[in-house]
PDB file with SEQRES, HELIX, SHEET and CRYST1 records, atoms N, CA, C and O in Angstrom:
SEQRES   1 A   81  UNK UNK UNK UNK UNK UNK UNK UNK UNK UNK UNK UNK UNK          
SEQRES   2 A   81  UNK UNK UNK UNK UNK UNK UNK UNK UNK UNK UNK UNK UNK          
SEQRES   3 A   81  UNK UNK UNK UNK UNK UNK UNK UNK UNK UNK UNK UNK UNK          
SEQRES   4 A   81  UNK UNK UNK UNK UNK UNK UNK UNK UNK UNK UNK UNK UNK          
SEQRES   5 A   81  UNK UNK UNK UNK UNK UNK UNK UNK UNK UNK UNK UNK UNK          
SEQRES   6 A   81  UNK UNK UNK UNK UNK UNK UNK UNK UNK UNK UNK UNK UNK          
SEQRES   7 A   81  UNK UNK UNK                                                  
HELIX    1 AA1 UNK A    2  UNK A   13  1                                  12    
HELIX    2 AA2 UNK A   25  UNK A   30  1                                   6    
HELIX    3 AA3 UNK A   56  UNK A   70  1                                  15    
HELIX    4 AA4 UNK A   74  UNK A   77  1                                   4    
HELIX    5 AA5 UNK A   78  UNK A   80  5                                   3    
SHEET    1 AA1 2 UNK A  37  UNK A  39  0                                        
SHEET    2 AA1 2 UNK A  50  UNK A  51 -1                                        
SHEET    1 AA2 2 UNK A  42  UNK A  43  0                                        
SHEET    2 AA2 2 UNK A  46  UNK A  47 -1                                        
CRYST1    1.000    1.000    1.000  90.00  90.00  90.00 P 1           1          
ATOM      1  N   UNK A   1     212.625 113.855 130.115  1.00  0.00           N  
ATOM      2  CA  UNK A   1     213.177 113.102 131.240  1.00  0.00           C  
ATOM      3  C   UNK A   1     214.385 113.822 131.835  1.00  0.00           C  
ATOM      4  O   UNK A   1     214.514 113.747 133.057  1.00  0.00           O  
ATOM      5  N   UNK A   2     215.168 114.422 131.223  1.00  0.00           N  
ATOM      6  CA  UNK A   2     216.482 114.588 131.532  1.00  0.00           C  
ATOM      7  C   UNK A   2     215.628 116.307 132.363  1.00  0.00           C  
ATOM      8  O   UNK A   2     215.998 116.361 133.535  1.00  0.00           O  
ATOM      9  N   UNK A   3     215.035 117.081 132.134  1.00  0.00           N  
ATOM     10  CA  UNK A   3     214.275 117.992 132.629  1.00  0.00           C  
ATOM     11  C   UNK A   3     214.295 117.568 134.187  1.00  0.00           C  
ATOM     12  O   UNK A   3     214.873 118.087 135.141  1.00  0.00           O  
ATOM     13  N   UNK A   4     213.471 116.461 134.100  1.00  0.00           N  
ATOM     14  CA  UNK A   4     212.658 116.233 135.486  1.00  0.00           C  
ATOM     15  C   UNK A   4     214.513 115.717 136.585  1.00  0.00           C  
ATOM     16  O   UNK A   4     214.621 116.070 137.759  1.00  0.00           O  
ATOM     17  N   UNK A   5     215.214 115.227 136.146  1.00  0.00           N  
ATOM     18  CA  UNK A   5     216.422 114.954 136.512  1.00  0.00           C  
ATOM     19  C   UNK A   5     217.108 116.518 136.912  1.00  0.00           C  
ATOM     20  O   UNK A   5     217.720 116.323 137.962  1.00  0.00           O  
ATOM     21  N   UNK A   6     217.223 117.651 136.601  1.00  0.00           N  
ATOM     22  CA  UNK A   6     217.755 118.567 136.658  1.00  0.00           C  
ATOM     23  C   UNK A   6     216.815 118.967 137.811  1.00  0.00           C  
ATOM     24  O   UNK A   6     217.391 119.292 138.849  1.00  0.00           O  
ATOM     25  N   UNK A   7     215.348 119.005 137.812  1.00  0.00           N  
ATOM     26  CA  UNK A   7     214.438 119.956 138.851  1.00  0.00           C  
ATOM     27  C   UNK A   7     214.750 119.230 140.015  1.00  0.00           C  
ATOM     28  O   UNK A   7     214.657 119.851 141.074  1.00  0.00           O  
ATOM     29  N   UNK A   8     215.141 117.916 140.058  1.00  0.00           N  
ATOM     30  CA  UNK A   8     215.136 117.094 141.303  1.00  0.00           C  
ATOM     31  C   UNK A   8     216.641 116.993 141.815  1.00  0.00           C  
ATOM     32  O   UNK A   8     216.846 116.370 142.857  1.00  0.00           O  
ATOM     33  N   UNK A   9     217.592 117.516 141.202  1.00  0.00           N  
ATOM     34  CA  UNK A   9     219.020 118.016 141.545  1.00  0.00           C  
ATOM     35  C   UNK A   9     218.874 119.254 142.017  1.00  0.00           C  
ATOM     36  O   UNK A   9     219.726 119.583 142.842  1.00  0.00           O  
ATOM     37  N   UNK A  10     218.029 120.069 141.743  1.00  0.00           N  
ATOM     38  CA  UNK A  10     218.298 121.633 142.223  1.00  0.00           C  
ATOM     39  C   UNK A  10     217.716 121.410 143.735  1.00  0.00           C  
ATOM     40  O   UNK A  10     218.226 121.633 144.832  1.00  0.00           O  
ATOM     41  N   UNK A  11     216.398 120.860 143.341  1.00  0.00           N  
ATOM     42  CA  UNK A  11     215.498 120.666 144.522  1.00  0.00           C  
ATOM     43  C   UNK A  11     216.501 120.136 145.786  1.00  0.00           C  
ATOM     44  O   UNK A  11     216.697 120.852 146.769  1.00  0.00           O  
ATOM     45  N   UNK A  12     217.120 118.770 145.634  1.00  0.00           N  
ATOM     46  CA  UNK A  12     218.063 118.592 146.220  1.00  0.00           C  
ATOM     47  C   UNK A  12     218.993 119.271 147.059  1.00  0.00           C  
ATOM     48  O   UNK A  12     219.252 119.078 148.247  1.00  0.00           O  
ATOM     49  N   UNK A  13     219.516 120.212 146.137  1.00  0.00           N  
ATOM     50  CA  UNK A  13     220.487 121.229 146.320  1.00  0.00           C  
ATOM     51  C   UNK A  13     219.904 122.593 147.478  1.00  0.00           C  
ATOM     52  O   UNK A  13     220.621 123.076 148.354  1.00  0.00           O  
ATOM     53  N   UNK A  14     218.857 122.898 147.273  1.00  0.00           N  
ATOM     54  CA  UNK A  14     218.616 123.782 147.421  1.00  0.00           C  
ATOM     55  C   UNK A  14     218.529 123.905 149.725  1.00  0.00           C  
ATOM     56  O   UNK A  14     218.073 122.974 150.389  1.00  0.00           O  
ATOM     57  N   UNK A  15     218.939 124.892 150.205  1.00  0.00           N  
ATOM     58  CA  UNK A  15     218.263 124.411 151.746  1.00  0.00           C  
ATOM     59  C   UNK A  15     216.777 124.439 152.272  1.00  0.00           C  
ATOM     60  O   UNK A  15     215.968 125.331 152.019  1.00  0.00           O  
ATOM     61  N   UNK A  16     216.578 123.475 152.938  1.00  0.00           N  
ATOM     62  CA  UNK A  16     215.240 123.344 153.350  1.00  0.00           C  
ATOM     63  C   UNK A  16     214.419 124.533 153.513  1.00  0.00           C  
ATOM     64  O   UNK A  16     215.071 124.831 154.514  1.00  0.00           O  
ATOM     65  N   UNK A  17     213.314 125.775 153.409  1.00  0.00           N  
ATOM     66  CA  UNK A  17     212.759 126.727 153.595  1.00  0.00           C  
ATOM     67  C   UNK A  17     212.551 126.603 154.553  1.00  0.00           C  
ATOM     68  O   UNK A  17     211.948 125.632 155.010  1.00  0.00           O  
ATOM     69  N   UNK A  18     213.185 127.997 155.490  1.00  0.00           N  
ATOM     70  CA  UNK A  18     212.114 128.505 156.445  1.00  0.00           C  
ATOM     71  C   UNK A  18     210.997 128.252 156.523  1.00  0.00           C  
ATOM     72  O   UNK A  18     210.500 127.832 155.478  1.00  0.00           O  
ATOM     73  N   UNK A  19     210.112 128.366 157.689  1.00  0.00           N  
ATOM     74  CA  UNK A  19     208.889 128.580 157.949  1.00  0.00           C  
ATOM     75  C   UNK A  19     208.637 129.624 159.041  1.00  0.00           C  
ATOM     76  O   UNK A  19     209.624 130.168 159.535  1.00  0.00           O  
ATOM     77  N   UNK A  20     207.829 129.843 159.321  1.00  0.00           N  
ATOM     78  CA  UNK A  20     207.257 131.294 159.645  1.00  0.00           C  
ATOM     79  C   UNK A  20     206.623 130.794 161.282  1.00  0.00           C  
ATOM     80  O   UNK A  20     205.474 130.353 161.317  1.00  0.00           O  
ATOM     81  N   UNK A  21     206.939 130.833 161.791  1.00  0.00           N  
ATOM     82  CA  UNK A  21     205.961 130.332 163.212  1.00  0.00           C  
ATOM     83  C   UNK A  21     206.341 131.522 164.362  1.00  0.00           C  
ATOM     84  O   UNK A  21     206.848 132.627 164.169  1.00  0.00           O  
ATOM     85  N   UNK A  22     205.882 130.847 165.703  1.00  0.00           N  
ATOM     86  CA  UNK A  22     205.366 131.897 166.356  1.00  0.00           C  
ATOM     87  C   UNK A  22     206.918 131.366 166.924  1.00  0.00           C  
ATOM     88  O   UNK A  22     207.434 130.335 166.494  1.00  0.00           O  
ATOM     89  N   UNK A  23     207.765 132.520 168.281  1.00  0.00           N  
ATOM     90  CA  UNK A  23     208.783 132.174 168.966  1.00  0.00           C  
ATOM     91  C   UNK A  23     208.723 131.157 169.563  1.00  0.00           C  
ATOM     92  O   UNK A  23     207.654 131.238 170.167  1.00  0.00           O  
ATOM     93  N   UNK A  24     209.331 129.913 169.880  1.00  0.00           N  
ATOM     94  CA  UNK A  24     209.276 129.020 170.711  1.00  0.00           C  
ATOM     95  C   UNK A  24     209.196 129.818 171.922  1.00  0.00           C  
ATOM     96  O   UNK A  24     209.784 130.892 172.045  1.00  0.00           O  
ATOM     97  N   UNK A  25     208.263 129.140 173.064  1.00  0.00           N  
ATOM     98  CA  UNK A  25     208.610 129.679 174.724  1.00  0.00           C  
ATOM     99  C   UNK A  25     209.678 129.987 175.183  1.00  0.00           C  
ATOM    100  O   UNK A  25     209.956 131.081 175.676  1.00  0.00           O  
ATOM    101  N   UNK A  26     210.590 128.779 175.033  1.00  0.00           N  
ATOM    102  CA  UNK A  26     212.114 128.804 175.808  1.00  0.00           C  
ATOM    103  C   UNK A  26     213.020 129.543 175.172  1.00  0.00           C  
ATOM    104  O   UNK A  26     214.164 129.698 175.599  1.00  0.00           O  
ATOM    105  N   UNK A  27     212.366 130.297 173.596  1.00  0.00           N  
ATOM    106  CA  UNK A  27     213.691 131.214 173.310  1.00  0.00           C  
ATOM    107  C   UNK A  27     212.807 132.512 173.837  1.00  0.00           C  
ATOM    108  O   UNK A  27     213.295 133.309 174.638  1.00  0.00           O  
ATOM    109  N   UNK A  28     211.787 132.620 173.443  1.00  0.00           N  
ATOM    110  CA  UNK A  28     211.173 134.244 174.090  1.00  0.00           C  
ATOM    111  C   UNK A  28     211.564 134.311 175.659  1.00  0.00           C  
ATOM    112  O   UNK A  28     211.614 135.398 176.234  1.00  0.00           O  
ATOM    113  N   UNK A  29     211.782 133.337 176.186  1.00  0.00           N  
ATOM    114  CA  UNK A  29     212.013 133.524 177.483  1.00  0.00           C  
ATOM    115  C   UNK A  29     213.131 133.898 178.298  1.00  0.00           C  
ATOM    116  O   UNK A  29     213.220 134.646 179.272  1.00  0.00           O  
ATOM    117  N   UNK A  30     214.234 132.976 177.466  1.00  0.00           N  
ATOM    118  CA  UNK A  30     215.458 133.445 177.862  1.00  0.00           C  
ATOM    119  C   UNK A  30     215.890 134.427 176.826  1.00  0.00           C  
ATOM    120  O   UNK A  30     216.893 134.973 177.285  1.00  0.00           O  
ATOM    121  N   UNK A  31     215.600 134.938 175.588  1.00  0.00           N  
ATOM    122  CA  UNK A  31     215.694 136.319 175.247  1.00  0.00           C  
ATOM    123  C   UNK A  31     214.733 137.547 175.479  1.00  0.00           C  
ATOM    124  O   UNK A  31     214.687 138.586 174.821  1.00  0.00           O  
ATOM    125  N   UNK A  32     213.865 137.129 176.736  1.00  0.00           N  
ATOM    126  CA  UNK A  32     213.209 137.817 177.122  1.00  0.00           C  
ATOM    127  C   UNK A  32     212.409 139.151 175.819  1.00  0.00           C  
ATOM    128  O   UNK A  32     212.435 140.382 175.809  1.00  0.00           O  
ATOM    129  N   UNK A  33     211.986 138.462 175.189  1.00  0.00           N  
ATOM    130  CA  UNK A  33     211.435 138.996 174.164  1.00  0.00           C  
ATOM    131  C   UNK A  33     209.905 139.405 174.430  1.00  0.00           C  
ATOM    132  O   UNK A  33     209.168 138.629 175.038  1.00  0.00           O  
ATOM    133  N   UNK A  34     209.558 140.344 174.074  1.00  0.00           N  
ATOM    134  CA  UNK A  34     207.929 141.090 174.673  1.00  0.00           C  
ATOM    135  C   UNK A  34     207.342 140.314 173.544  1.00  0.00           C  
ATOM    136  O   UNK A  34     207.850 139.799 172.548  1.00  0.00           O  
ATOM    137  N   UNK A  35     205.787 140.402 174.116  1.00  0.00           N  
ATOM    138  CA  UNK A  35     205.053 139.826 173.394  1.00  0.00           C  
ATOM    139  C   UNK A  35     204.741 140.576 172.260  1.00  0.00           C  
ATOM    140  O   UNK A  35     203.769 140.168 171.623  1.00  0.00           O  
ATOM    141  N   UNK A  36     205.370 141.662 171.806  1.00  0.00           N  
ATOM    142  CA  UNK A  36     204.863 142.272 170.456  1.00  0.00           C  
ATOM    143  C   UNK A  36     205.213 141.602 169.292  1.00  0.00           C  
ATOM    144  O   UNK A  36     204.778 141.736 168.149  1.00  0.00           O  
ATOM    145  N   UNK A  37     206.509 140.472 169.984  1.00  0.00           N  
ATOM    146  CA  UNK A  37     207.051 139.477 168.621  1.00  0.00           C  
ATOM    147  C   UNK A  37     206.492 138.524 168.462  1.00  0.00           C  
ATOM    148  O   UNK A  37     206.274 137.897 169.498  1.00  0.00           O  
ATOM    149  N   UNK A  38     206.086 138.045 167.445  1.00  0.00           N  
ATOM    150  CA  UNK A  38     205.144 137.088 167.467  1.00  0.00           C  
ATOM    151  C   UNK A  38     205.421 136.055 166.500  1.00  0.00           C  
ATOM    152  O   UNK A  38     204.922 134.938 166.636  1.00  0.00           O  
ATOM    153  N   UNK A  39     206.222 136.359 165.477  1.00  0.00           N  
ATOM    154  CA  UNK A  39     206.361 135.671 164.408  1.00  0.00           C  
ATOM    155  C   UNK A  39     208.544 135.521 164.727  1.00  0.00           C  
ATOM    156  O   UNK A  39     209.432 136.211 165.228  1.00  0.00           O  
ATOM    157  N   UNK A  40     208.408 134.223 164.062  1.00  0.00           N  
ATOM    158  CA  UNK A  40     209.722 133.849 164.399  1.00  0.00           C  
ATOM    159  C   UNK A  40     210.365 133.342 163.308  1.00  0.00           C  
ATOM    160  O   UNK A  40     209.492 133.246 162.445  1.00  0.00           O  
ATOM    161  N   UNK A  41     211.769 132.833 162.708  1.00  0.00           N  
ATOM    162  CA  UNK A  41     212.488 132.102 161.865  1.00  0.00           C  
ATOM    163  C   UNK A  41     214.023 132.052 162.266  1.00  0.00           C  
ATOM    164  O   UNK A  41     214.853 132.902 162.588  1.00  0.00           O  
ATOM    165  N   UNK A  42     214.026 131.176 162.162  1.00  0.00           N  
ATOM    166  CA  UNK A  42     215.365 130.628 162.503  1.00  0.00           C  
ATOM    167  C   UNK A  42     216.470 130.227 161.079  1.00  0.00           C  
ATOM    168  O   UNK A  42     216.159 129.404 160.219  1.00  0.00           O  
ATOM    169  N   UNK A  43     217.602 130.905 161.086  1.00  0.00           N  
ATOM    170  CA  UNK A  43     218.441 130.734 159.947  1.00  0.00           C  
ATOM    171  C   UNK A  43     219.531 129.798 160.709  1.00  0.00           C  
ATOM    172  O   UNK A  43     220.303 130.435 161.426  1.00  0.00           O  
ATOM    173  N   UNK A  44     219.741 128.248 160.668  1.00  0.00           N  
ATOM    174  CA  UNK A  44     220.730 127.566 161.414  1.00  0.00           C  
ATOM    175  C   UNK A  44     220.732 128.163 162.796  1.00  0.00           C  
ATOM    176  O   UNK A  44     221.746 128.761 163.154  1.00  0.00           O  
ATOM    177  N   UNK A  45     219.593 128.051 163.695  1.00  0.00           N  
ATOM    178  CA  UNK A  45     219.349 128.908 165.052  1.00  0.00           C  
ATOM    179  C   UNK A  45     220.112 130.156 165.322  1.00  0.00           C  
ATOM    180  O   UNK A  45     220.473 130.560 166.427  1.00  0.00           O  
ATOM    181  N   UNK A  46     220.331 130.781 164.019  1.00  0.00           N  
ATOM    182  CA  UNK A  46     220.220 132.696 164.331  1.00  0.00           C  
ATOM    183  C   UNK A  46     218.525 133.101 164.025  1.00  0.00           C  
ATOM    184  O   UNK A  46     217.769 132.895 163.075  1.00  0.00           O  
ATOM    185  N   UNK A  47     218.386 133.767 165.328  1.00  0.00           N  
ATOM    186  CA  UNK A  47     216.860 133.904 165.259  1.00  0.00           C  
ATOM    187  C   UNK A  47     216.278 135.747 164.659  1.00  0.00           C  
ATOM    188  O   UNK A  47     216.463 136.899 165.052  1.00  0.00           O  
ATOM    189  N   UNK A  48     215.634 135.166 163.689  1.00  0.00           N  
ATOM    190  CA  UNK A  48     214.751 136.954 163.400  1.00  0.00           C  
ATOM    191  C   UNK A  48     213.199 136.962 163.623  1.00  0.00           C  
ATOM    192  O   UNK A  48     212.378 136.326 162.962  1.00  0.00           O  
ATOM    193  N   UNK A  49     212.978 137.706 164.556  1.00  0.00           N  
ATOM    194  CA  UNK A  49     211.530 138.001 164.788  1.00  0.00           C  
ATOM    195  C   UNK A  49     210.716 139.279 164.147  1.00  0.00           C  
ATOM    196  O   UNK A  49     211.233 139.797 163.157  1.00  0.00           O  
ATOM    197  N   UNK A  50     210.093 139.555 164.395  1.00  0.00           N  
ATOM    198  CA  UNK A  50     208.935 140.462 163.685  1.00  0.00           C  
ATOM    199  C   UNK A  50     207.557 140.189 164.664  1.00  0.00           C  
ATOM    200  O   UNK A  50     207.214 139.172 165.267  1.00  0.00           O  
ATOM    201  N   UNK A  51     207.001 141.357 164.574  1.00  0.00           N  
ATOM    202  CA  UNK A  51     205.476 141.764 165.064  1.00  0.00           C  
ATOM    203  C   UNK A  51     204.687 140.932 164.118  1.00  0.00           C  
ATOM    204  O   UNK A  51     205.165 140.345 163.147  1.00  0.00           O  
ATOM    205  N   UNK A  52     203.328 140.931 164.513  1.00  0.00           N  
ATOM    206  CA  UNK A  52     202.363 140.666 163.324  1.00  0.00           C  
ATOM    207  C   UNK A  52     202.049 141.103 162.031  1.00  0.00           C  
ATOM    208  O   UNK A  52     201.615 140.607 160.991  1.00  0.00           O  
ATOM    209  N   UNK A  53     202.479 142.394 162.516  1.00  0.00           N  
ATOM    210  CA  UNK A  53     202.277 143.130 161.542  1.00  0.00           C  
ATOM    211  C   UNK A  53     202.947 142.896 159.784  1.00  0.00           C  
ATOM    212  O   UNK A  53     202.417 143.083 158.689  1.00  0.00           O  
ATOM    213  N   UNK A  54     204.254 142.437 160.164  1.00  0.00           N  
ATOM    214  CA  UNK A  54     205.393 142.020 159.007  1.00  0.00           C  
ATOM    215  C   UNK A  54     205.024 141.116 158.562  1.00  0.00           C  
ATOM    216  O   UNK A  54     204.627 140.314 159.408  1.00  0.00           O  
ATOM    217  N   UNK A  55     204.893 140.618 157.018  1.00  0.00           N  
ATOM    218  CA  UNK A  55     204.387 140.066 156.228  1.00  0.00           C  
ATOM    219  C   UNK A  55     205.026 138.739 156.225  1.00  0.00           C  
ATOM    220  O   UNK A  55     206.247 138.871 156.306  1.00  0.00           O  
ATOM    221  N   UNK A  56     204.591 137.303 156.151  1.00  0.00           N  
ATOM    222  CA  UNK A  56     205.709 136.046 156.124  1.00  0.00           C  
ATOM    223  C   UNK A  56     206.587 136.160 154.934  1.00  0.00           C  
ATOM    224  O   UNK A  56     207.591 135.447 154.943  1.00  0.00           O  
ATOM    225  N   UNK A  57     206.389 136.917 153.932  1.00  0.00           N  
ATOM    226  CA  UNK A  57     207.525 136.998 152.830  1.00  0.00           C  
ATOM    227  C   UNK A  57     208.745 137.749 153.376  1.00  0.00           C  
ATOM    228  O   UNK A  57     209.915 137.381 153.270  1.00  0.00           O  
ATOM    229  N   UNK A  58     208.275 138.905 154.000  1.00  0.00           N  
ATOM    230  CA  UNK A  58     209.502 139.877 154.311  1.00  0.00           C  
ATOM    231  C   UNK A  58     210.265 139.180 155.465  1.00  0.00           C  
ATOM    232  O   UNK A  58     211.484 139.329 155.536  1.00  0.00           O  
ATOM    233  N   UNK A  59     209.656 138.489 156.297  1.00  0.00           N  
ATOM    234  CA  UNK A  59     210.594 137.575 157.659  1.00  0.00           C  
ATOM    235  C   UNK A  59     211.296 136.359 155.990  1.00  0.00           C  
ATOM    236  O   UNK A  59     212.276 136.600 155.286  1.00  0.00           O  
ATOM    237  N   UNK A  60     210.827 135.780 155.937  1.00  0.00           N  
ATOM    238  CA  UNK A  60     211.496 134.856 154.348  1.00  0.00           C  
ATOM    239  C   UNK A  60     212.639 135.757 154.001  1.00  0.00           C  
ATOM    240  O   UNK A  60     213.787 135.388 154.248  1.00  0.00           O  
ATOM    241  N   UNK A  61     212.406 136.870 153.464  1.00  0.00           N  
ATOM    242  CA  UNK A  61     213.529 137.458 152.575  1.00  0.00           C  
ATOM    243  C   UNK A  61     214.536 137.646 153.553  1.00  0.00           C  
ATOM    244  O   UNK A  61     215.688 137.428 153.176  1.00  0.00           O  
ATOM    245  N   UNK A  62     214.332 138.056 154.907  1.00  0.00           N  
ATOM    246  CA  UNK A  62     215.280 138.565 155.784  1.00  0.00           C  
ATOM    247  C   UNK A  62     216.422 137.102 156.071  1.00  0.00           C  
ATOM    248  O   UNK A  62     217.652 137.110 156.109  1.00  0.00           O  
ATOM    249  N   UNK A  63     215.648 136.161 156.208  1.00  0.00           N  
ATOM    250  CA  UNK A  63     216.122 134.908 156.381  1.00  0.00           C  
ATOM    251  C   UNK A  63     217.200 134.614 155.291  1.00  0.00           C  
ATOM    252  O   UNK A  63     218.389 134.606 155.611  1.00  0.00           O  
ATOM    253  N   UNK A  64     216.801 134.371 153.996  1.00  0.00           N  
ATOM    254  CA  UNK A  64     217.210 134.775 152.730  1.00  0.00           C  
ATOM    255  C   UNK A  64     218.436 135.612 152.804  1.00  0.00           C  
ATOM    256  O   UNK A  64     219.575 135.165 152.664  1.00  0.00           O  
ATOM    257  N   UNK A  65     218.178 136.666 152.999  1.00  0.00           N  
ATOM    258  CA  UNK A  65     219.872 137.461 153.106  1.00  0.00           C  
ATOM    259  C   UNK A  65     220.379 137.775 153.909  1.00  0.00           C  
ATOM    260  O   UNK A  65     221.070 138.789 154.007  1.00  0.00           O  
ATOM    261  N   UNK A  66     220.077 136.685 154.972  1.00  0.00           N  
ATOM    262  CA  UNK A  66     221.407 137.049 156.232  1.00  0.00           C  
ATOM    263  C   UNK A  66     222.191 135.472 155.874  1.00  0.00           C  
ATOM    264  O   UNK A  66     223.392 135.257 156.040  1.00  0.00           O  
ATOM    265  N   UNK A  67     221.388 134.680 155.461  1.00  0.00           N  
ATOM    266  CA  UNK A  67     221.789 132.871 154.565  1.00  0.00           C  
ATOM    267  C   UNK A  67     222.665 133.763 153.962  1.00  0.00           C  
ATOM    268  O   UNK A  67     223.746 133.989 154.507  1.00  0.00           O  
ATOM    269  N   UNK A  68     222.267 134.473 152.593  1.00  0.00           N  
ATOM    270  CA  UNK A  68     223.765 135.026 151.543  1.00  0.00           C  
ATOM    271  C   UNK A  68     224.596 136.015 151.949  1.00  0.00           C  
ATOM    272  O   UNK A  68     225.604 136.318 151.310  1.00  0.00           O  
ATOM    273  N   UNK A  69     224.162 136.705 153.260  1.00  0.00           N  
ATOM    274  CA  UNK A  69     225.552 137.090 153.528  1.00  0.00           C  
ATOM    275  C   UNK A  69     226.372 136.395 154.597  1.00  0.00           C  
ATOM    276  O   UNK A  69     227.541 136.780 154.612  1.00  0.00           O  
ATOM    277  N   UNK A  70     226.056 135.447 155.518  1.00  0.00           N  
ATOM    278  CA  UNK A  70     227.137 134.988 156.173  1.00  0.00           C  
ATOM    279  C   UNK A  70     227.618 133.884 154.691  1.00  0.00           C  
ATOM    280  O   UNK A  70     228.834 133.896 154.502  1.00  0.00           O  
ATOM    281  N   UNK A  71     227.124 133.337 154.078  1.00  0.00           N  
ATOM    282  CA  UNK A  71     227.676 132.792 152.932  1.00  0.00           C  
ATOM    283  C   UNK A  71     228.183 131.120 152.945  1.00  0.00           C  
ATOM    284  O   UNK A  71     228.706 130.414 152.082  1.00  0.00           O  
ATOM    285  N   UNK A  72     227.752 130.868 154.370  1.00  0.00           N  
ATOM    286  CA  UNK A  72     227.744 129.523 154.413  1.00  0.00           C  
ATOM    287  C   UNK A  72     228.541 129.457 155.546  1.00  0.00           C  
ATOM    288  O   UNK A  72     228.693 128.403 156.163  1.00  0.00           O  
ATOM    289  N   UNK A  73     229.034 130.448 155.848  1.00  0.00           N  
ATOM    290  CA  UNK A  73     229.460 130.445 157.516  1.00  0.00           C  
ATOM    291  C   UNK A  73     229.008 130.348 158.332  1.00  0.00           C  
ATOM    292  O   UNK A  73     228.763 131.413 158.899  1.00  0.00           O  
ATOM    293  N   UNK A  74     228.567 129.116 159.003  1.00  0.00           N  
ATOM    294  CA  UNK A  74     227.636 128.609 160.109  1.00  0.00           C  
ATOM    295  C   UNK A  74     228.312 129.070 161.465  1.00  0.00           C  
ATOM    296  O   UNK A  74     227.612 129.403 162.422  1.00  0.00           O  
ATOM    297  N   UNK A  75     229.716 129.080 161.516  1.00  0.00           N  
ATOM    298  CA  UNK A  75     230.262 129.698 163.026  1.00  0.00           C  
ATOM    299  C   UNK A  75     230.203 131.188 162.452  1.00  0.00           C  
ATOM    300  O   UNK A  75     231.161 131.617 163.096  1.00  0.00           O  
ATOM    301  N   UNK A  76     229.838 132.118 161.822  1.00  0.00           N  
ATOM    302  CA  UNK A  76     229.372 132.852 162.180  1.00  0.00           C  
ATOM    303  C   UNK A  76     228.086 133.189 163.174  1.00  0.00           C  
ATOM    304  O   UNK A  76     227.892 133.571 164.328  1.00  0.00           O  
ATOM    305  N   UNK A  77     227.435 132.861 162.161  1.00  0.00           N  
ATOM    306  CA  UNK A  77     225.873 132.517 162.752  1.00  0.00           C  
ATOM    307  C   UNK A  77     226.065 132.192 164.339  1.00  0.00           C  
ATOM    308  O   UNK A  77     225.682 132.956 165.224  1.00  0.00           O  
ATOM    309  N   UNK A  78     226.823 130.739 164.607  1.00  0.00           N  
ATOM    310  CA  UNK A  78     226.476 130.490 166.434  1.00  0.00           C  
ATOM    311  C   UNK A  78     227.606 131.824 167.028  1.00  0.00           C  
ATOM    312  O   UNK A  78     227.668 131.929 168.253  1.00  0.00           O  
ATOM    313  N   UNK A  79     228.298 132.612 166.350  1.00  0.00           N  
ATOM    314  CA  UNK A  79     228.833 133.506 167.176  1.00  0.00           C  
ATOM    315  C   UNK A  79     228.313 134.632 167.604  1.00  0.00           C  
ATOM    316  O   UNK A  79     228.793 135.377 168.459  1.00  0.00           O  
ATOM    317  N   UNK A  80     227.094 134.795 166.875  1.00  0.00           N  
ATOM    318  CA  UNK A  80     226.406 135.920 166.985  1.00  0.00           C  
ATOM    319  C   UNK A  80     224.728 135.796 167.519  1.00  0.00           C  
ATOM    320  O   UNK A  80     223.883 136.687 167.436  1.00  0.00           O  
ATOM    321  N   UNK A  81     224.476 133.874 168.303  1.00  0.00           N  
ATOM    322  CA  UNK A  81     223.768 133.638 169.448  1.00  0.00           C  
ATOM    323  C   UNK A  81     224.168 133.896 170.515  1.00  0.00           C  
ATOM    324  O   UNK A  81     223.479 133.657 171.507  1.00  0.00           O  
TER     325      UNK A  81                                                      
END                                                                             
């Protein structure tokens, strides 16, 4: 019991995962982004794209360590939209 109490504190803890989708319209548009990008993720709306080609783990990991290096600095992040 005390197990299942710890997985559901981390779980808790932990931030919601990325997901992997295609650019919204209205950001490819006003970042005038070519259609070679196709795949999108958003870290607290700092945006990283990738071709098709890039695997959904490697857009994940990228997501992943730009999260641990601004380090929880969210006005970083909107300073650098």
């Amino acid at each position: 019991m005390r197990g299942i109490k710890i997985l559901i504190a981390i779980a808790c803890a932990t931030p919601a995962l990325a997901q992997v989708k295609p650019p919204p319209p209205k950001f490819a548009k006003s970042w005038k982004l070519a259609p070679f990008y196709t795949k999108h993720v958003a870290v607290e709306g700092f945006p990283i794209v990738a071709s098709k080609k890039v695997s959904d783990y490697a857009l994940l990991e990228a997501a992943y360590l730009v999260r641990k290096m601004i380090g929880g600095r969210k006005d970083l992040l909107r300073a650098l939209v």
